[in-house]
C-alpha positions in Angstrom: -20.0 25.5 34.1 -19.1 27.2 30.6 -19.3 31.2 31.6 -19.8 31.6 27.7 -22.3 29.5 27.6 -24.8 31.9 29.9 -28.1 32.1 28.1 -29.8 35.6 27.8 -32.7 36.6 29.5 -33.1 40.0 28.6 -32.4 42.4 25.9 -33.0 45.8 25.6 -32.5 48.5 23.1 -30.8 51.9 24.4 -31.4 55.0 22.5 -28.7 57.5 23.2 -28.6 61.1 22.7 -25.1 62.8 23.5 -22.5 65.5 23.2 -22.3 67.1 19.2 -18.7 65.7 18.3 -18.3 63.1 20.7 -19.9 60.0 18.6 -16.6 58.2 17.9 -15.2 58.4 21.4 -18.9 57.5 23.0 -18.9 54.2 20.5 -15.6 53.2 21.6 -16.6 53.1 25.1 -20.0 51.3 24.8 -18.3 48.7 22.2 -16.0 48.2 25.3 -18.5 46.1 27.1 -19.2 42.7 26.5 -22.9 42.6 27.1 -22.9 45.7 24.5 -23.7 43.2 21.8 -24.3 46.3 18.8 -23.5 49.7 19.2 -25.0 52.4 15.9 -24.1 56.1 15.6 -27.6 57.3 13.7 -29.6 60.2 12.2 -32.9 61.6 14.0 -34.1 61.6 17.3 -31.4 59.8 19.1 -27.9 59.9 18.4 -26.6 56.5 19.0 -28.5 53.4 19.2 -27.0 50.3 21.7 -28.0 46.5 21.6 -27.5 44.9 25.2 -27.8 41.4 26.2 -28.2 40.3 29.8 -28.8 37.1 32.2 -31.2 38.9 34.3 -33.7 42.0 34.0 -31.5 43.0 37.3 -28.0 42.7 35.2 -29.6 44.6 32.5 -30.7 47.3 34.6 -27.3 47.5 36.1 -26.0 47.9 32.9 -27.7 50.7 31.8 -27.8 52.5 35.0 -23.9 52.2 35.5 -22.4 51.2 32.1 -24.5 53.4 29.7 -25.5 56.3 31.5 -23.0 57.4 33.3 -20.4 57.4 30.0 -18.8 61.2 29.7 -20.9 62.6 27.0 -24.4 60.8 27.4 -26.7 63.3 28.1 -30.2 61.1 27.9 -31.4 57.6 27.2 -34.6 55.9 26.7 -34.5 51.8 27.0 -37.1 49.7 25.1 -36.8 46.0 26.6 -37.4 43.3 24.2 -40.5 41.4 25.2 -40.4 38.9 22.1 -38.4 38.4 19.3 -37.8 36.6 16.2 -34.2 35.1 16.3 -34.5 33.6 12.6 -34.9 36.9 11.1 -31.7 38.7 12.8 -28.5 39.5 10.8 -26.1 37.1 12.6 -27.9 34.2 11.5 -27.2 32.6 8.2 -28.6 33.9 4.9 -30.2 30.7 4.0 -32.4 31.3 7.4 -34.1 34.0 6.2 -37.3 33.8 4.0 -37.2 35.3 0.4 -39.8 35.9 -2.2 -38.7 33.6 -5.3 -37.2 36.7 -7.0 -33.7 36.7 -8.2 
């Protein structure tokens, strides 16, 4: 069996808030991780926003818990699982996928 080839089961979006001055560092370590699929520094609420991709709701959980919040510098995080989503719409699929409107 292809490891590569694991399909995903769960995803989950992981907003981050951390140490002032520490964004740069915190990125490195979350882009790190394989299952880390996107990793944003942002502006609001949260400071840093992180994409993860799991085979199991127990993997993912795992890799929150473990990966995520115990980084030096993560003071708080709030997880929104994914319970649909629309695949043809996401960046990484190819321009042509996505609808437009006839304009040029």
């Amino acid at each position: 069996m292809n490891p590569e080839a694991t399909s995903v089961v769960a995803t989950a979006f992981v907003f981050i808030n951390i140490t002032p001055g520490t964004e740069t560092e915190v990125l490195r370590r979350l882009r790190e991780s394989p299952e880390i699929k996107e990793s944003y520094f942002v502006y609001g609420v949260y400071d840093v926003i992180a994409k993860v991709e799991a085979d199991s709701l127990d993997r993912l959980k795992e890799l929150i818990t473990w990966k995520i919040r115990k980084l030096d510098n993560v003071k708080s995080t709030t997880t929104a699982i994914v319970g649909e989503s629309n695949k043809s719409c996401h960046p990484s699929n190819s321009a042509s996928s996505i609808p437009t409107t006839g304009r040029s």
